[in-house]
C-alpha positions as CSV (number, residue, x, y, z in Angstrom):
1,X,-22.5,-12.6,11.1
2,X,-25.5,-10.0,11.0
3,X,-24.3,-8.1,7.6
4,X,-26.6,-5.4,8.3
5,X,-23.7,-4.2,11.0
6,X,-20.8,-5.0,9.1
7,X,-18.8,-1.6,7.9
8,X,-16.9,-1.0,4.7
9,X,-13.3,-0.5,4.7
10,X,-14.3,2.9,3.1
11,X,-16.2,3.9,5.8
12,X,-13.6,3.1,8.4
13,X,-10.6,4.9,6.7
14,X,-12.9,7.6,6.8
15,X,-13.4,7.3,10.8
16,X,-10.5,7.1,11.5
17,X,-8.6,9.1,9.0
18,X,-11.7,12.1,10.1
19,X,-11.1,11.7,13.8
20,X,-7.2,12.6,13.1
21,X,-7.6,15.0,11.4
22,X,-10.5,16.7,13.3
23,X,-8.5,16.3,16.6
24,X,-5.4,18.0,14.4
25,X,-7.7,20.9,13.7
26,X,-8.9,21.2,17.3
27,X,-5.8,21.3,19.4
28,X,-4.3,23.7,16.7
29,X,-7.3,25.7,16.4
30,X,-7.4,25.9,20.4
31,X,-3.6,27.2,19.6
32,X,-4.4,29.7,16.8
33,X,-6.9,31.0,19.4
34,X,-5.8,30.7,22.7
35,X,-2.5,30.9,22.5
36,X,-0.7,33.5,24.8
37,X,3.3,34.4,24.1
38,X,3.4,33.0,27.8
39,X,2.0,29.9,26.9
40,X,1.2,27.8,24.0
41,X,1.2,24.3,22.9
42,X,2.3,24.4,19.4
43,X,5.0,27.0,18.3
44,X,2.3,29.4,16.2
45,X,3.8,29.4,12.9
46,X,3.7,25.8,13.2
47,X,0.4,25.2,14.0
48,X,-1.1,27.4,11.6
49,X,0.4,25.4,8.8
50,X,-0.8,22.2,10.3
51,X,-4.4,23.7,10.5
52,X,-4.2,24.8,7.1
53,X,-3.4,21.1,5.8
54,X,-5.1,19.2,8.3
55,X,-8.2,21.4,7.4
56,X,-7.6,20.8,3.1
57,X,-7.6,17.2,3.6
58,X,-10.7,17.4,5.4
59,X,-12.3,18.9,2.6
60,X,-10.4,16.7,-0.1
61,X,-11.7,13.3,2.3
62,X,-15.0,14.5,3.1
63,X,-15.5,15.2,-0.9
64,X,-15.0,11.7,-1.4
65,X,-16.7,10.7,1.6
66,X,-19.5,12.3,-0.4
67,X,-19.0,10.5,-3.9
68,X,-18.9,7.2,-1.9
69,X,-22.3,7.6,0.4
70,X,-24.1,8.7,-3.0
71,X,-22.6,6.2,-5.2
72,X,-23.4,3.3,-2.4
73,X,-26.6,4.5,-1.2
74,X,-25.4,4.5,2.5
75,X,-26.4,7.9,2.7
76,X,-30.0,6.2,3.7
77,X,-28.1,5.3,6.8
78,X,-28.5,8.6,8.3
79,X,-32.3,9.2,7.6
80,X,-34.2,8.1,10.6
81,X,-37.4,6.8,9.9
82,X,-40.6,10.0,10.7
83,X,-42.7,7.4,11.9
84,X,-42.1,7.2,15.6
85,X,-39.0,9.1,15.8
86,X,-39.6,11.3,19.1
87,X,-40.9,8.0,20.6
88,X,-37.5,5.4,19.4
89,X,-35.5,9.2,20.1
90,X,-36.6,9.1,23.8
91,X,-36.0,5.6,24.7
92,X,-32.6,6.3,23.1
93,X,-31.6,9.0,25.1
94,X,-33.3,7.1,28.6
95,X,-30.9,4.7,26.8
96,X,-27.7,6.8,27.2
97,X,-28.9,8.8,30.3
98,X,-29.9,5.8,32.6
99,X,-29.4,2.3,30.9
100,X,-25.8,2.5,30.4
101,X,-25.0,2.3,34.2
102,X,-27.4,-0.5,34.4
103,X,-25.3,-2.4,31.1
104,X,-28.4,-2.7,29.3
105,X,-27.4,-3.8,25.7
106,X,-28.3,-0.8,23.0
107,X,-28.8,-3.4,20.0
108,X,-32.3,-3.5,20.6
109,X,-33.3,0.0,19.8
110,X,-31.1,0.0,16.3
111,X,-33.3,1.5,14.1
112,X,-34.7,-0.9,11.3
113,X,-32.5,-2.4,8.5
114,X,-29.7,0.0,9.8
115,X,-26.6,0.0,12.0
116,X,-28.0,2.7,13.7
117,X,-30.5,3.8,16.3
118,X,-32.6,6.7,15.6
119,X,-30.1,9.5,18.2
120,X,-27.1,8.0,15.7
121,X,-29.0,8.7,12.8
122,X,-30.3,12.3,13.4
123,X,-26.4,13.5,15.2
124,X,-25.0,11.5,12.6
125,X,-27.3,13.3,9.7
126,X,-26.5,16.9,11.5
127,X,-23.1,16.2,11.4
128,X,-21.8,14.9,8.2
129,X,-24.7,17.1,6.0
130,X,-24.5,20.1,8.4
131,X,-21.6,20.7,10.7
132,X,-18.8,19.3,8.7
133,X,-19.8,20.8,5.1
134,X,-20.3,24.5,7.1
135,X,-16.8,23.4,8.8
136,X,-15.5,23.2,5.4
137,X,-16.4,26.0,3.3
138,X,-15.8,28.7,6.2
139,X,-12.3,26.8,6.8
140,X,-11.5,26.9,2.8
141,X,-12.7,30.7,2.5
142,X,-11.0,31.9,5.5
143,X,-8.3,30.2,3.9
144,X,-9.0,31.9,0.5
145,X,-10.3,35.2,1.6
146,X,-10.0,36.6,-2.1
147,X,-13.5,34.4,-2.4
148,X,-14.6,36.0,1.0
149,X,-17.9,37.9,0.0
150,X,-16.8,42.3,0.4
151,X,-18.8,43.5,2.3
152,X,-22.0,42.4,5.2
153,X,-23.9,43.9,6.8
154,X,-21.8,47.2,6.9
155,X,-18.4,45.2,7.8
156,X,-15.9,43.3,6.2
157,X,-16.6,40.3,4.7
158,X,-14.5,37.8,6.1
159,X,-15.4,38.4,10.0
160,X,-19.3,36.9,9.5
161,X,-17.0,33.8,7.9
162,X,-14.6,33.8,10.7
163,X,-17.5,33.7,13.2
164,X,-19.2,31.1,11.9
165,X,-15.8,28.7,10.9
166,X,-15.3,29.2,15.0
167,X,-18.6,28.7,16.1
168,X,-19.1,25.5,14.0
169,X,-15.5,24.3,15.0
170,X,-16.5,24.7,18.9
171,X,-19.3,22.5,18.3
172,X,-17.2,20.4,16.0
173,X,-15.1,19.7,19.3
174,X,-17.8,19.6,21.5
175,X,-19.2,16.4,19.1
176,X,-15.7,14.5,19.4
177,X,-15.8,15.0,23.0
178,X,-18.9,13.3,23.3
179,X,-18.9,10.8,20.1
180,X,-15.6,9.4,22.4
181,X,-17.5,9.3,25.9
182,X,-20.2,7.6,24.6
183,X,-17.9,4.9,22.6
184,X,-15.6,4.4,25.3
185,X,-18.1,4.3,27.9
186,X,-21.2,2.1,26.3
187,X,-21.5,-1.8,27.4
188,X,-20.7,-2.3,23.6
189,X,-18.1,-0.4,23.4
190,X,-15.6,-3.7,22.4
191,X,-18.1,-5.1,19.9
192,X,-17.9,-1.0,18.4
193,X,-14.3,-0.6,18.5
194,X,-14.4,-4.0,16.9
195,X,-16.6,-3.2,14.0
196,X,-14.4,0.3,13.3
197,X,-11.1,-1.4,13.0
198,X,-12.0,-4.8,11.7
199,X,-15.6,-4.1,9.7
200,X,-16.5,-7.3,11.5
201,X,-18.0,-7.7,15.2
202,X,-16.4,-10.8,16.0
203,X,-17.5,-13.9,17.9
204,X,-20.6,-12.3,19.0
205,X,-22.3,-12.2,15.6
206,X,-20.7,-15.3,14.5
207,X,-23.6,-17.3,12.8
C-alpha cells in the first residue's frame, strides 16, 4: 500500500464529522437568512438553536483539529512547495477543467511526498488557516456579542462582525459545493471515498 496516501482515523472523523456539521450551519444559516413567514425550511426558533450548536462544535472540533495537525506535523501537508507552483497549479487546473472528461488519472500530479497536488494544498491551506478560523471567531462573537468590539467606524460593533461571519459562510458553502463536485465527479473518486472512510485505498495500492 503507498503509506504516503493512507489517512489517519483522526483526520477522517474530522471530515466527516466537519462536513456535518458545516452542511448543518449552511441549510440553517440559509434559514436564519432567507427565511420568509411564507416559507421556510426549519421552524426559526429551531434552527437558530441548531446553528448555535452546530457552529460551537465547530470551534470545539476544529480546536482539536488544530492540536492534532501541530502535534503530528501534518500541517506540512497543506504547504505547496514555491518552487514551480504556478507551473504544477496550471496543469492542475487543465487537470480539473479538461482531463476529467477525458478520465485521465490525477495521481500523477500529487505533489511530492504528500497526498496532495499543489490546487489541494493551496484551497486546502486557505481553508482550514483562513476560512474556517474567520468562520469561527465571527460565529462565536456574534454569538457572544458582549465581546463584540463598541464601536467601528462610526457604527455598532457587531454589524462589521455580522458581515464578515456571512460573507465567509457564503464562501464556506460555495467550497462544499465544489469540494463535493469535484469528489463525486473525478475518475478517482471510489479510490477517494475509499481512503475517507477506510484510511486505506484498497486493492489498487495493494503491494
Amino acid at each position: 500500500m503507498n503509506t504516503e496516501r493512507a489517512v489517519p482515523i483522526w483526520i477522517r472523523l474530522w471530515h466527516w464529522i466537519t462536513a456535518i456539521l458545516f452542511i448543518s450551519l449552511t441549510i440553517t444559516g440559509a434559514v436564519l437568512h432567507f427565511a420568509t413567514p411564507n416559507f421556510t425550511l426549519i421552524d426559526y426558533a429551531a434552527a437558530t438553536t441548531l446553528h448555535d450548536i452546530s457552529g460551537i462544535l465547530l470551534a470545539v472540533f476544529y480546536g482539536i483539529y488544530l492540536l492534532m495537525l501541530i502535534g503530528t506535523g501534518y500541517w506540512r501537508q497543506y504547504i505547496p512547495a514555491r518552487q514551480g507552483l504556478w507551473r504544477r497549479l496550471k496543469t492542475q487546473v487543465v487537470f480539473y477543467l479538461v482531463g476529467m472528461d477525458r478520465d485521465k488519472p490525477g495521481d500523477a500530479v500529487l505533489a511530492v511526498g504528500t497526498r496532495f497536488n499543489a490546487l489541494q494544498q493551496l484551497s486546502y491551506f486557505i481553508v482550514v488557516f483562513g476560512l474556517l478560523p474567520l468562520l469561527v471567531v465571527t460565529g462565536l462573537i456574534y454569538l457572544y456579542p458582549q465581546y463584540a468590539p463598541r464601536e467601528v467606524l462610526v457604527g455598532g460593533g457587531l454589524w462589521p462582525v455580522a458581515l464578515a461571519h456571512y460573507v465567509v459562510g457564503i464562501l464556506g458553502a460555495v467550497y462544499l459545493i465544489v469540494h463535493i463536485y469535484m469528489a463525486t465527479s473525478s475518475p478517482d473518486a471510489a479510490v477517494d471515498f475509499r481512503l475517507m472512510t477506510t484510511g486505506r485505498a484498497g486493492s489498487a495500492e495493494k503491494s
